[in-house]
C-alpha positions in Angstrom: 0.0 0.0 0.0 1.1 3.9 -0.8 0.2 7.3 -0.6 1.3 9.6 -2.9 0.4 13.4 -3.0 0.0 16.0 -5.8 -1.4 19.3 -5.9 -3.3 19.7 -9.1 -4.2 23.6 -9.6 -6.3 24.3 -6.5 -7.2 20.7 -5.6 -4.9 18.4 -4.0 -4.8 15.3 -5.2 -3.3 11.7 -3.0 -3.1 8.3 -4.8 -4.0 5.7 -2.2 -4.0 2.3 -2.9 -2.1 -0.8 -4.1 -0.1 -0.8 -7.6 -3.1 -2.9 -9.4 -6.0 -1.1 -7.6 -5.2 2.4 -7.8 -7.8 5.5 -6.1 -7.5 9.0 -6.8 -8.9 11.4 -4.2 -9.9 14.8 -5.1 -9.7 17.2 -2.1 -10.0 21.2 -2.3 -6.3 22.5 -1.9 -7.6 24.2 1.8 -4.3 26.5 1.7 -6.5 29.0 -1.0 -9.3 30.2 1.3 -8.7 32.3 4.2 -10.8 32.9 6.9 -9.5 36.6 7.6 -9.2 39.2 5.7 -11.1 38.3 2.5 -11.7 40.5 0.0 -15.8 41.2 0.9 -14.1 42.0 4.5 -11.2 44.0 3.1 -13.8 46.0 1.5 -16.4 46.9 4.1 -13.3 47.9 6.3 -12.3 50.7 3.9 -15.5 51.9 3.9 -16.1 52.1 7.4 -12.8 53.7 8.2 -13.2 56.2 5.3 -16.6 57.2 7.1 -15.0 57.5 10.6 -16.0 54.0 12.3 -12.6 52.8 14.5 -13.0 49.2 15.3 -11.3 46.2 16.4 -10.1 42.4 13.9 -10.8 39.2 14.6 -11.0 40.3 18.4 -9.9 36.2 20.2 -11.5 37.3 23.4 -14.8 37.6 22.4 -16.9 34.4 21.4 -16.8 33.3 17.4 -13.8 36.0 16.7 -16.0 38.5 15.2 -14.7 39.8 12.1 -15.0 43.8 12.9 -15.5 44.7 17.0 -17.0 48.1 17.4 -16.5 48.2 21.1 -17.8 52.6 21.5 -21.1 50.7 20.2 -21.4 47.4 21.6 -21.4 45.8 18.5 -20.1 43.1 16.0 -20.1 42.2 12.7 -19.4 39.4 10.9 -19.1 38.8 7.2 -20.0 34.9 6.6 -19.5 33.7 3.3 -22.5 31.5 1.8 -20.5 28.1 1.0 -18.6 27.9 4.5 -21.6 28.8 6.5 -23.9 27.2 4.1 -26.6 29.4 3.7 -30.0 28.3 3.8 -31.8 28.6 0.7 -29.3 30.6 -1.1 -28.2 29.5 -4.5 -24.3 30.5 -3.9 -24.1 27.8 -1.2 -24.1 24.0 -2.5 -23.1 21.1 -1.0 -20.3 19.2 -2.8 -21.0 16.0 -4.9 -17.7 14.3 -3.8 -17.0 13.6 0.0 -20.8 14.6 0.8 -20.3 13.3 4.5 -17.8 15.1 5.2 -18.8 18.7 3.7 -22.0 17.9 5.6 -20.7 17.2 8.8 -18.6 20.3 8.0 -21.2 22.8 7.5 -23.0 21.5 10.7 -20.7 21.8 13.1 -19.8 25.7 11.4 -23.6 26.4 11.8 -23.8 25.2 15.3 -20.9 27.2 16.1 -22.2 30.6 14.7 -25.1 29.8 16.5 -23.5 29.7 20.3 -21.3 32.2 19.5 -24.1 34.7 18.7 -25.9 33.3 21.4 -22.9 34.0 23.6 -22.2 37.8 22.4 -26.3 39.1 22.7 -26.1 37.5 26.2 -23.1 39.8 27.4 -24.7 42.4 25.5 -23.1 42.9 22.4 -25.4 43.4 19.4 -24.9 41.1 16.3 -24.5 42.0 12.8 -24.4 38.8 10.3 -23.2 40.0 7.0 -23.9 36.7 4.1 -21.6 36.9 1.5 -24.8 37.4 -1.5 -26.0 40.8 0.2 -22.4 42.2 -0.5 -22.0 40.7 -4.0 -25.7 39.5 -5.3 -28.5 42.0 -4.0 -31.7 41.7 -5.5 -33.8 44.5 -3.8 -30.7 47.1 -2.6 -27.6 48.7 -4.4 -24.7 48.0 -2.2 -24.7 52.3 -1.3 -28.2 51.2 0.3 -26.4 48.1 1.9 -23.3 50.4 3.4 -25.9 53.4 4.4 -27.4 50.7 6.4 -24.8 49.3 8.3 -23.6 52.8 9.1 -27.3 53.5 10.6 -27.7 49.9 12.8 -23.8 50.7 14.2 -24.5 54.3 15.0 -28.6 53.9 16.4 -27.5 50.9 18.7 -30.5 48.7 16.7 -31.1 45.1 17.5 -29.4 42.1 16.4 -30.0 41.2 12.6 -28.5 39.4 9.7 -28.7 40.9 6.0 -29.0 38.1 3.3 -28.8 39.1 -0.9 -32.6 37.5 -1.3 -34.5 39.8 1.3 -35.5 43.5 1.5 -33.4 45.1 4.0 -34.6 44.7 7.3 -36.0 47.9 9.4 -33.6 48.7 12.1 -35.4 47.9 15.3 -34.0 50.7 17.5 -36.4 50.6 19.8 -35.6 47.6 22.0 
């Protein structure tokens, strides 16, 4: 029995098996995708710095490593792309065909984690915003201007808790809690 390993473009591939029975396994090269600092996060950075907002990265102490910490306002944000988080009822998230289990399992154990961490943050009163991945780059009823006006207004009128998905209207702020 061997292993051998190749990295084909972005996948990596290993050969497993004898000489006469030979398996290929396909695996996503996980060395491309970052968890920090993407692009869609890059981006909403410079425009809240440009506007004034001062804010905190990836802050370890607070539950989930929120990807911007606004501490003057209480608040987090987090920018959760559809795939990794997989996105109920959105078309940019799909489950793979190979290694279903797995990508499965995955996706349920990143769901449940989301899930305690924002849990965690509203109970030591910090207010939640979840950012999907489609409101940024596939809005159907706001222009992203709409999308940035609006974070700006939630951050600065202490409004509740709320996520902003691509397929929806957005939201009205509830700043009356």
């Amino acid at each position: 029995m061997h292993a051998r390993e190749y990295l084909c473009s972005t996948y990596t591939c290993i050969e497993v098996g004898f000489d006469d029975d030979l398996q290929v396994l396909v695996m996503p090269d996980m060395r491309l995708f970052h968890s920090k600092n993407t692009k869609l996060e890059v981006d909403l950075r410079k425009f809240l710095f440009a506007r004034g907002f001062r804010y905190r990265l990836h802050d370890k102490r607070l539950k989930g490593t929120p990807d911007l910490v606004f501490p003057k306002y209480k608040a987090v944000i987090f920018v959760h792309g559809c795939f990794w988080h997989a996105h109920e009822n959105c078309s940019h998230a799909s489950i793979p065909k190979t290694n279903t289990e797995f990508w499965l399992e995955k996706f349920a154990k990143n769901k449940e984690r989301d899930e305690k961490a924002h849990k965690w943050l509203e109970d030591n009163g910090w207010r939640v915003l979840t950012l999907w991945e489609c409101a940024i780059k596939y809005p159907q009823y706001f222009t992203l201007d709409d999308l940035l006006e609006y974070i700006e207004c939630w951050l600065v009128g202490e409004a509740a808790s709320c996520e902003l998905l691509g397929s929806e209207k957005l939201p009205i702020l509830n700043i009356f809690h």
